[in-house]
C-alpha positions as protocol buffer text, in pm:
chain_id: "A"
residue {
  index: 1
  type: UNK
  ca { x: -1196 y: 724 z: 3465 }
}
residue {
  index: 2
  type: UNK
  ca { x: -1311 y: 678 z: 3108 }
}
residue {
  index: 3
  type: UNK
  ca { x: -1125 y: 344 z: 2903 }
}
residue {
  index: 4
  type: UNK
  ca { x: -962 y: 610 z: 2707 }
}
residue {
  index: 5
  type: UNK
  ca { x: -781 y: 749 z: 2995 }
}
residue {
  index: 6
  type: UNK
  ca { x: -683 y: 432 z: 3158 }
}
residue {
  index: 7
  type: UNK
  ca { x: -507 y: 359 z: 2856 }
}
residue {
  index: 8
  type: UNK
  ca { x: -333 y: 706 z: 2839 }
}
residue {
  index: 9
  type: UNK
  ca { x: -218 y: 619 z: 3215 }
}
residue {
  index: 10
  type: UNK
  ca { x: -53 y: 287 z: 3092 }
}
residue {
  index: 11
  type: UNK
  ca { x: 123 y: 509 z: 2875 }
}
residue {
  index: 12
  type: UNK
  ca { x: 245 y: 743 z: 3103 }
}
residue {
  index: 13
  type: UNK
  ca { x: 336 y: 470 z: 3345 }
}
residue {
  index: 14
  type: UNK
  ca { x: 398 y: 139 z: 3121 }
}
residue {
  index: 15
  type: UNK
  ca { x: 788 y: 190 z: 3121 }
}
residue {
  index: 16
  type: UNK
  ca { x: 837 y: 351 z: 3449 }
}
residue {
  index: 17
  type: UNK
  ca { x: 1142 y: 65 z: 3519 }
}
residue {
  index: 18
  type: UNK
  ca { x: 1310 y: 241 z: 3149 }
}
residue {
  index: 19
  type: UNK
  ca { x: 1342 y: 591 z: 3327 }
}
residue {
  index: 20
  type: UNK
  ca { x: 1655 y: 685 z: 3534 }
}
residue {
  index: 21
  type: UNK
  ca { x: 1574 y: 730 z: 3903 }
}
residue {
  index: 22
  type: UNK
  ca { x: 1575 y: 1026 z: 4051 }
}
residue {
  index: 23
  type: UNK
  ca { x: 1903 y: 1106 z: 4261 }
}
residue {
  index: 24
  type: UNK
  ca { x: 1901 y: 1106 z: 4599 }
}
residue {
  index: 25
  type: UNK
  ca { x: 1866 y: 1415 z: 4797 }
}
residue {
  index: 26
  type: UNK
  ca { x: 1751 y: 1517 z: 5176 }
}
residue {
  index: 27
  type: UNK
  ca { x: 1384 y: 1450 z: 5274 }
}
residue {
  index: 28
  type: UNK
  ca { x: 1436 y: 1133 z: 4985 }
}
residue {
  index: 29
  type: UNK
  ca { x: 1058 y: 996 z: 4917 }
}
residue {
  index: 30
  type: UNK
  ca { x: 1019 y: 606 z: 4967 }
}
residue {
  index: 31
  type: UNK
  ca { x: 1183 y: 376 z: 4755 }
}
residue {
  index: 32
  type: UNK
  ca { x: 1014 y: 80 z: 4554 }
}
residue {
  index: 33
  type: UNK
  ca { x: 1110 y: -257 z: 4663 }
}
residue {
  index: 34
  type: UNK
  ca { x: 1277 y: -492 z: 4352 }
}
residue {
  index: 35
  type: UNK
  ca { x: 1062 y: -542 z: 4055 }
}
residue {
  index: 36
  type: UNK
  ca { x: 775 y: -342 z: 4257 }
}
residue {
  index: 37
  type: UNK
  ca { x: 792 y: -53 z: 3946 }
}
residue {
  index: 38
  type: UNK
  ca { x: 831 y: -317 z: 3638 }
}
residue {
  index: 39
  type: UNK
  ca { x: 516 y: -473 z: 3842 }
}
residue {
  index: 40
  type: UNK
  ca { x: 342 y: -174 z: 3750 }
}
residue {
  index: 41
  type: UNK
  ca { x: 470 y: -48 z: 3443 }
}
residue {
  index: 42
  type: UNK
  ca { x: 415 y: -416 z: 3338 }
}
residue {
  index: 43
  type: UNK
  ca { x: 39 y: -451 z: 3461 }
}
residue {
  index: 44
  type: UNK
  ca { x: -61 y: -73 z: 3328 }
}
residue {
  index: 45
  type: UNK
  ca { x: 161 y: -125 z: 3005 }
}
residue {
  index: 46
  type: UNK
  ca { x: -72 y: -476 z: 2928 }
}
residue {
  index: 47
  type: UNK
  ca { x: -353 y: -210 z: 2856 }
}
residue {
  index: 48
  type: UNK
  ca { x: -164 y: -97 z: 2573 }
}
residue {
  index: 49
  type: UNK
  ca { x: -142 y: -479 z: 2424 }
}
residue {
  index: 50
  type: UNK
  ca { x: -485 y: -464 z: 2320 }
}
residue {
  index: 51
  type: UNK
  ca { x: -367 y: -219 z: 2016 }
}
residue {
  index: 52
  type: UNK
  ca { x: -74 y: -442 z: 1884 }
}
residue {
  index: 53
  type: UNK
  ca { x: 159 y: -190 z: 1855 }
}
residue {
  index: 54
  type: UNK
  ca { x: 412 y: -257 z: 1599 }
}
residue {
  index: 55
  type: UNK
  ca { x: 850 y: -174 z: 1710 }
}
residue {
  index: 56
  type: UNK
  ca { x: 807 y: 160 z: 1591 }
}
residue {
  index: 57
  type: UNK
  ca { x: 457 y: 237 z: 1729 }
}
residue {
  index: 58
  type: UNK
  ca { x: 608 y: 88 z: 2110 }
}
residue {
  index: 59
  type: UNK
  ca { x: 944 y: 313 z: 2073 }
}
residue {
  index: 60
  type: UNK
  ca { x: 685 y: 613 z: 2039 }
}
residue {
  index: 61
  type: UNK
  ca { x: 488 y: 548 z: 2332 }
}
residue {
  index: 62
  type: UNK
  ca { x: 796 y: 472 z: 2547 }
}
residue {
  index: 63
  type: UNK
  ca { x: 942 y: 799 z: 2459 }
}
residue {
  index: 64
  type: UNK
  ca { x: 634 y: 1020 z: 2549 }
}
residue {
  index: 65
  type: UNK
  ca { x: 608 y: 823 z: 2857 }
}
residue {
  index: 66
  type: UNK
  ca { x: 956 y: 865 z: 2919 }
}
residue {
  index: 67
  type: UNK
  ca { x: 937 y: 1242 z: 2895 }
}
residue {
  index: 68
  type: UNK
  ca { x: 614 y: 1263 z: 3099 }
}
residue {
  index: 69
  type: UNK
  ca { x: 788 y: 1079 z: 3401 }
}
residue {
  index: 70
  type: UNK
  ca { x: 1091 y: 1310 z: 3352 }
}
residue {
  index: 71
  type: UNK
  ca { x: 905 y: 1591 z: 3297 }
}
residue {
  index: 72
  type: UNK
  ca { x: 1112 y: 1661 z: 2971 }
}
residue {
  index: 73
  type: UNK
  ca { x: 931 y: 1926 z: 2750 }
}
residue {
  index: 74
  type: UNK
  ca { x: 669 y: 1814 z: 2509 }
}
residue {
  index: 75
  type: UNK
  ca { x: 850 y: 1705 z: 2211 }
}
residue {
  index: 76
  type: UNK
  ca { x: 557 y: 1612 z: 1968 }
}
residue {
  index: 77
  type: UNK
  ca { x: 273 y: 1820 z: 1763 }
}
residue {
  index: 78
  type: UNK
  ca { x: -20 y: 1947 z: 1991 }
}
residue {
  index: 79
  type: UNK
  ca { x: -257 y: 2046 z: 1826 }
}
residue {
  index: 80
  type: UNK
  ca { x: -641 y: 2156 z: 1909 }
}
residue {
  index: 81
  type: UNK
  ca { x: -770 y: 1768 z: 1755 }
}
residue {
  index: 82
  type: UNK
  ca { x: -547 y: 1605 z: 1929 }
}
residue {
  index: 83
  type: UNK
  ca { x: -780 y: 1461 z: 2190 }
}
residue {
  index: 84
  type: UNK
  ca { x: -1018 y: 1374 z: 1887 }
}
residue {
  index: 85
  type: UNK
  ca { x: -748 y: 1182 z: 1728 }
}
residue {
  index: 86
  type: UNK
  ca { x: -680 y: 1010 z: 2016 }
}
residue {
  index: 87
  type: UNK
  ca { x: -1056 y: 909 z: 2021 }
}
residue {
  index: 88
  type: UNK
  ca { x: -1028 y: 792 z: 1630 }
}
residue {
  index: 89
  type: UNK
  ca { x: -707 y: 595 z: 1733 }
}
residue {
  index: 90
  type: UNK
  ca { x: -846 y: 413 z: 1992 }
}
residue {
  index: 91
  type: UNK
  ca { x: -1203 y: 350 z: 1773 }
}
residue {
  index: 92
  type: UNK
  ca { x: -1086 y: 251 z: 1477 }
}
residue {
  index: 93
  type: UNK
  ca { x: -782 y: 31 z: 1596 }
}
residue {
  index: 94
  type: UNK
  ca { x: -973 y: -170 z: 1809 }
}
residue {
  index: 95
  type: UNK
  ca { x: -1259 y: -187 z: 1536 }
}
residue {
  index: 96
  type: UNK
  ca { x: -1012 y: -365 z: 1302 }
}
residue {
  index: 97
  type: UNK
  ca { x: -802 y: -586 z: 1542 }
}
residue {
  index: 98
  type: UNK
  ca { x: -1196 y: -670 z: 1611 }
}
residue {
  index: 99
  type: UNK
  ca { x: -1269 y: -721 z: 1251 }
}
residue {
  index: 100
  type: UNK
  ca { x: -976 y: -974 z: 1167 }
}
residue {
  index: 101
  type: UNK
  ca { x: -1039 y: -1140 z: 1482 }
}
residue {
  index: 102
  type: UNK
  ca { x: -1462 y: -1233 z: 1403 }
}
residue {
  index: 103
  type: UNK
  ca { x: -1284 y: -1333 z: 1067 }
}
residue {
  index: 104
  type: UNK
  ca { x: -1076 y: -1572 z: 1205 }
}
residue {
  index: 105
  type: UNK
  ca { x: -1328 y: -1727 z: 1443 }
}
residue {
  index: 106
  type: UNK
  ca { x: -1603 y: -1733 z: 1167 }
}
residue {
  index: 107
  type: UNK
  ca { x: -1488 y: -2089 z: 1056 }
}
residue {
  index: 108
  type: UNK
  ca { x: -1568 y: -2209 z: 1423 }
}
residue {
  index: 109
  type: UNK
  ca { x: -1881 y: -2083 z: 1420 }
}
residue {
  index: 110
  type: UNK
  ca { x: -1926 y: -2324 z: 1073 }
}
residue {
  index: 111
  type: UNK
  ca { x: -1837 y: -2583 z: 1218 }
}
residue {
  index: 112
  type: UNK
  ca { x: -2057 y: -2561 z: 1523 }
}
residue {
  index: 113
  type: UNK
  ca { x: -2360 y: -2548 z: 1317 }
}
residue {
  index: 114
  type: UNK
  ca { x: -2280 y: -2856 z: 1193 }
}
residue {
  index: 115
  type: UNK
  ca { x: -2296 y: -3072 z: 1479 }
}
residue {
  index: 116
  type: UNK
  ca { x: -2569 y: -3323 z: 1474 }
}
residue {
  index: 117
  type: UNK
  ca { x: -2884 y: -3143 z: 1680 }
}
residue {
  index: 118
  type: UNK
  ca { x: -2697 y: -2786 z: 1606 }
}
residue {
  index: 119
  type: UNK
  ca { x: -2958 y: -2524 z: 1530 }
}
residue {
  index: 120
  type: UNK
  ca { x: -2841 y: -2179 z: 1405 }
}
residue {
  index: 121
  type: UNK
  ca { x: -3113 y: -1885 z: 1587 }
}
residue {
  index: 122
  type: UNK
  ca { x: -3151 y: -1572 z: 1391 }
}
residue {
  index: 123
  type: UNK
  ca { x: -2897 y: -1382 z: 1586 }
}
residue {
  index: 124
  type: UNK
  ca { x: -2629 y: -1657 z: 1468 }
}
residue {
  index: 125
  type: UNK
  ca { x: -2591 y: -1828 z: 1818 }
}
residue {
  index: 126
  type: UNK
  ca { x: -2500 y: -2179 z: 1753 }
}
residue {
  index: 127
  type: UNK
  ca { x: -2696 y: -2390 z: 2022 }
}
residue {
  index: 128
  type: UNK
  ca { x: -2691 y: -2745 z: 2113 }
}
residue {
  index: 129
  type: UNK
  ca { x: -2929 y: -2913 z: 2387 }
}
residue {
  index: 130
  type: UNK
  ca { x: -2798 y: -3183 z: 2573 }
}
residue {
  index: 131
  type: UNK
  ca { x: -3052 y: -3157 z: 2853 }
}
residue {
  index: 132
  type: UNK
  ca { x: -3376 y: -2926 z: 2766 }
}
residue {
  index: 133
  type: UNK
  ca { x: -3457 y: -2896 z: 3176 }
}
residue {
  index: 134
  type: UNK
  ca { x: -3791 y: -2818 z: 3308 }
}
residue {
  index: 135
  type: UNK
  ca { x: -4015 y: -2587 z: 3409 }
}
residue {
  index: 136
  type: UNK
  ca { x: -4064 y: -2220 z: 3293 }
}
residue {
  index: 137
  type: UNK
  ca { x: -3730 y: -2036 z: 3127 }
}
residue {
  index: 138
  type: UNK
  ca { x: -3570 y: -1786 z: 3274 }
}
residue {
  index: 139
  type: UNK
  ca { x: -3652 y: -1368 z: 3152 }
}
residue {
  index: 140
  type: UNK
  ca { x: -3370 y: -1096 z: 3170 }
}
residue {
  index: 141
  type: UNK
  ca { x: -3563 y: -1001 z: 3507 }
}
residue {
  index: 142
  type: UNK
  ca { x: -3485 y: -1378 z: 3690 }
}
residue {
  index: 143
  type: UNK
  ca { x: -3195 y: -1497 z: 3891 }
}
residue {
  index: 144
  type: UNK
  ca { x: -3005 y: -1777 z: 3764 }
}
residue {
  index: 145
  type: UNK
  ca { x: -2801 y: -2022 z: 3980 }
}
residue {
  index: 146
  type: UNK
  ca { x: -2575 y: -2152 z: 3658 }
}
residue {
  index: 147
  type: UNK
  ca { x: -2248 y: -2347 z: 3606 }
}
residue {
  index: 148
  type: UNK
  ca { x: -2007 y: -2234 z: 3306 }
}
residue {
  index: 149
  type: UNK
  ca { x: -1676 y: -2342 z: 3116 }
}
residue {
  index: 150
  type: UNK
  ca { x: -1603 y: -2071 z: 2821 }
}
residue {
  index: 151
  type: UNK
  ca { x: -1352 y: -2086 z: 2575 }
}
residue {
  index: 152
  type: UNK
  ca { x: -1188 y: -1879 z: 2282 }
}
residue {
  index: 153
  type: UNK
  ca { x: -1123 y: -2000 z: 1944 }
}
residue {
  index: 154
  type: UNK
  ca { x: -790 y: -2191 z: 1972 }
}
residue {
  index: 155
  type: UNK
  ca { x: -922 y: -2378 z: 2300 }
}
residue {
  index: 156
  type: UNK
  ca { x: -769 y: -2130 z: 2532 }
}
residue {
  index: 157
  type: UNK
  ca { x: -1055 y: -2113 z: 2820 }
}
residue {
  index: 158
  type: UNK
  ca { x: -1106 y: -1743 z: 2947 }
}
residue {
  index: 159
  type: UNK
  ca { x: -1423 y: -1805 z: 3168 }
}
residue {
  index: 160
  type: UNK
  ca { x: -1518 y: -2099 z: 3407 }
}
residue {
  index: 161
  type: UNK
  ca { x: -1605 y: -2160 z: 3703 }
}
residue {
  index: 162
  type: UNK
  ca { x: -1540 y: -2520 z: 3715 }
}
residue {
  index: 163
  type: UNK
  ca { x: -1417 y: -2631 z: 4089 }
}
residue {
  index: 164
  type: UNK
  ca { x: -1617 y: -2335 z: 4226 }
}
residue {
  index: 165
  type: UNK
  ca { x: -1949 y: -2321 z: 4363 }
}
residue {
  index: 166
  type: UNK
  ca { x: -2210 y: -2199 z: 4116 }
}
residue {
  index: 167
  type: UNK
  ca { x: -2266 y: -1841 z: 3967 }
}
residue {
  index: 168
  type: UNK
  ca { x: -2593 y: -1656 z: 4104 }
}
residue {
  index: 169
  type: UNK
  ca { x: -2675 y: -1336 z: 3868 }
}
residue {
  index: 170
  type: UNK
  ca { x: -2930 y: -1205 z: 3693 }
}
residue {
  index: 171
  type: UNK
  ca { x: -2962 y: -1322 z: 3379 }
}
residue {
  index: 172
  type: UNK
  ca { x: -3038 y: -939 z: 3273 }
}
residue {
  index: 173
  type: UNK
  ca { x: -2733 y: -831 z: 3358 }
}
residue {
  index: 174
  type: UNK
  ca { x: -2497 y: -1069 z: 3130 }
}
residue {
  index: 175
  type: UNK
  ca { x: -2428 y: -1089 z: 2776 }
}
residue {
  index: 176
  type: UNK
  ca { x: -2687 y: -1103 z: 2538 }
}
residue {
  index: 177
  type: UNK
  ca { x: -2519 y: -1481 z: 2459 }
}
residue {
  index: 178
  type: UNK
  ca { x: -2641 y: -1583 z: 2809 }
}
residue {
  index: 179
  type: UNK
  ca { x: -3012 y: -1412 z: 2814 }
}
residue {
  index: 180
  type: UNK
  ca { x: -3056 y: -1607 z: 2486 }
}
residue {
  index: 181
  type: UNK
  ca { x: -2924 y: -1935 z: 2552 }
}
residue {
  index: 182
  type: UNK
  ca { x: -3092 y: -1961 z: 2911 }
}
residue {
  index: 183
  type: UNK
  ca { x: -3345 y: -1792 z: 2764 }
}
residue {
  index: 184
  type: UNK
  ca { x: -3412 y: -2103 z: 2541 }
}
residue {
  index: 185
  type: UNK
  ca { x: -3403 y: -2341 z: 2790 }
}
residue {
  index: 186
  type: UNK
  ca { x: -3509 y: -2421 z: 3185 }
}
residue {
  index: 187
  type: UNK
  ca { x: -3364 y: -2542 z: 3507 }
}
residue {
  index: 188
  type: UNK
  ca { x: -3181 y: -2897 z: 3428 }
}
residue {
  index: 189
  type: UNK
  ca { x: -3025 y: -2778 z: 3121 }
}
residue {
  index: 190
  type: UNK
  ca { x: -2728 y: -2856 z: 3009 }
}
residue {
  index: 191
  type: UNK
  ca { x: -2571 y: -2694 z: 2648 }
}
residue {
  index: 192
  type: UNK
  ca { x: -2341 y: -2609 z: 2455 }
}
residue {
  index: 193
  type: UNK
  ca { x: -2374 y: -2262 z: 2276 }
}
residue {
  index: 194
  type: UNK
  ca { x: -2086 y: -2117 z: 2009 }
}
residue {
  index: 195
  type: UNK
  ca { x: -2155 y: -1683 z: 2028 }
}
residue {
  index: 196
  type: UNK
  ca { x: -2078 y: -1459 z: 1757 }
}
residue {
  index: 197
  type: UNK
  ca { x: -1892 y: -1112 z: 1871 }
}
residue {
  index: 198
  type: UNK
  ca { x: -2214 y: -922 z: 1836 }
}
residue {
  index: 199
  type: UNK
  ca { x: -2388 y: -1156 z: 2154 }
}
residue {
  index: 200
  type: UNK
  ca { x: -2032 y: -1129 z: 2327 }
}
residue {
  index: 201
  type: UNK
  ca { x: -1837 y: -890 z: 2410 }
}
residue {
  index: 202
  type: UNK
  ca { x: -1857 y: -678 z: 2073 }
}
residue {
  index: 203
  type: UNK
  ca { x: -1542 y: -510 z: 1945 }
}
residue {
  index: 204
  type: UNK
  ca { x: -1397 y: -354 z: 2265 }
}
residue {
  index: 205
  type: UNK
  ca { x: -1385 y: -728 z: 2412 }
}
residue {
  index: 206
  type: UNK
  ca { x: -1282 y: -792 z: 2746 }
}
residue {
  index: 207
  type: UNK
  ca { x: -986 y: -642 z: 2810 }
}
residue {
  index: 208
  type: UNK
  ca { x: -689 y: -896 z: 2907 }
}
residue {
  index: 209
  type: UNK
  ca { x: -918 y: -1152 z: 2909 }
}
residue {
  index: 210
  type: UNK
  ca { x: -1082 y: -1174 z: 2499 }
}
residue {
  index: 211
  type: UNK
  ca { x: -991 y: -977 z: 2199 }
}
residue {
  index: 212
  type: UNK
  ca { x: -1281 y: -809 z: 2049 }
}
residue {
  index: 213
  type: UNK
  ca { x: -1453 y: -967 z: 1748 }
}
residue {
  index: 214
  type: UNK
  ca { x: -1377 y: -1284 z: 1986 }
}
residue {
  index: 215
  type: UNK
  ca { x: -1624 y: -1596 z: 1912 }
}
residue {
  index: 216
  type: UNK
  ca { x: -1672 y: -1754 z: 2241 }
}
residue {
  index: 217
  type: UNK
  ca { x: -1797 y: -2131 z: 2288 }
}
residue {
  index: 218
  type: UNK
  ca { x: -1940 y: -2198 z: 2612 }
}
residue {
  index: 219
  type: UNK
  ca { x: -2072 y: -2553 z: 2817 }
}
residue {
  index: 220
  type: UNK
  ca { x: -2367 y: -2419 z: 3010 }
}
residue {
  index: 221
  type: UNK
  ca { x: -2553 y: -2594 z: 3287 }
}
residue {
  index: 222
  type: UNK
  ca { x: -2862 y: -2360 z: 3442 }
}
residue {
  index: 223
  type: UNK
  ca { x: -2934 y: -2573 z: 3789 }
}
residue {
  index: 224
  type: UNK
  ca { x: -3226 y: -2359 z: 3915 }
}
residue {
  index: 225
  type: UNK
  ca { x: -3391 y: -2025 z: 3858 }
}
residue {
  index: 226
  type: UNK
  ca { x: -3531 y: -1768 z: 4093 }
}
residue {
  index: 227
  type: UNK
  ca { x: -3812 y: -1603 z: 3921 }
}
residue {
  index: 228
  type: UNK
  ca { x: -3899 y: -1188 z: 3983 }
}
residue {
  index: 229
  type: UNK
  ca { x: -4125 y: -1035 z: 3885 }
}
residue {
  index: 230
  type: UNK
  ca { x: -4040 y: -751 z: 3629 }
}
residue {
  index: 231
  type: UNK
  ca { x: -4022 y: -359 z: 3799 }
}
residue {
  index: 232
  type: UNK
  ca { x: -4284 y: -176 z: 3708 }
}
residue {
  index: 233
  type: UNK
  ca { x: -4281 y: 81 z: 3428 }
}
């Protein structure tokens, strides 16, 4: 199931607790325990949070959800686009909650690179070395044993694994912040790295978890590396 469909569910389903229930009849199907529907409607409906839909916008939503679990007729214009507009919705929405948000955190990105020992790479990482490590540095193709504490742009921390044992990927397969800050360094390091969106997680973000556009400012610690040797071509 595409992104774009998992939110159309949420809309369907967001509001399930706002719909009558169905009367009882013979042969009745099971019945949810208390708060087991808003559970639902609630965790499907967050999906929808992402597009910050205004009173008006929510009241629309709610009644074609409304109608779908009723199984009203469709009361709205459907016409041949309409899946395209969906698409455009979706895009461009996002795209500009994204926008205001990488203009909001641009003034912590600022101030990062002006820390003493701050130095700004030419993708606009800010990186700080507090330990430099030693030995060889890590490529996309390497597994990394690391330790991380990540947080968003008023403090709130979305990512950490502090109080857990340590996080063994390959580097390859995380964002391009984390290739290019472990790729700058070797086992021992410890730093602190402030990402722009574009080494992040873009403009879709992470969904429940950071906005897209979000600057994320992470305390890094790679503890040992496992090198492999790159697949053939």
């Amino acid at each position: 199931m595409t992104e774009r469909s998992i939110a159309a569910l949420a809309v369907v389903l967001g509001a399930l607790a706002c719909a009558s229930p169905p009367r009882p009849s013979e042969g009745e199907l099971p019945r949810a325990g208390p708060g087991v529907l808003y559970a639902i409607g609630a965790n499907l409906g967050a999906v929808m949070a992402r597009y910050e839909l205004d009173e008006g916008e929510t009241r629309e939503v709610a009644r074609g959800l409304v109608d779908a679990v009723r199984r009203n007729p469709y009361a709205a214009p459907r016409t041949p686009d309409l899946e395209a507009l969906m698409t455009a919705f979706h895009e461009q929405r996002l795209q500009e909650i994204a926008r205001r948000e990488e203009q909001a955190g641009a003034p912590v990105l600022e101030a990062a690179a002006r820390e003493p020992g701050a130095v700004k790479t030419e993708s606009g990482m800010i990186l700080q070395v507090s330990e430099k490590g030693s030995g060889p540095s890590p490529t996309i193709w390497d597994y990394v044993r690391i330790n991380y504490h990540g947080t968003l742009r008023d403090g709130t921390v979305f990512y950490t694994n502090r109080g857990q044992e340590p996080l063994r990927v390959q580097l390859g397969t995380t964002t391009r912040c984390w290739q290019e800050a472990f790729g700058a360094v070797a086992a021992g390091a410890r730093i602190h790295v402030v990402c722009p969106p574009a080494l992040g997680y873009g403009w879709a973000g992470w969904p429940g978890v950071a906005k897209g556009g979000a600057v994320l400012t992470y305390d890094l610690e790679l503890l040992s590396v496992e090198p492999t040797p790159e697949p053939p071509h």
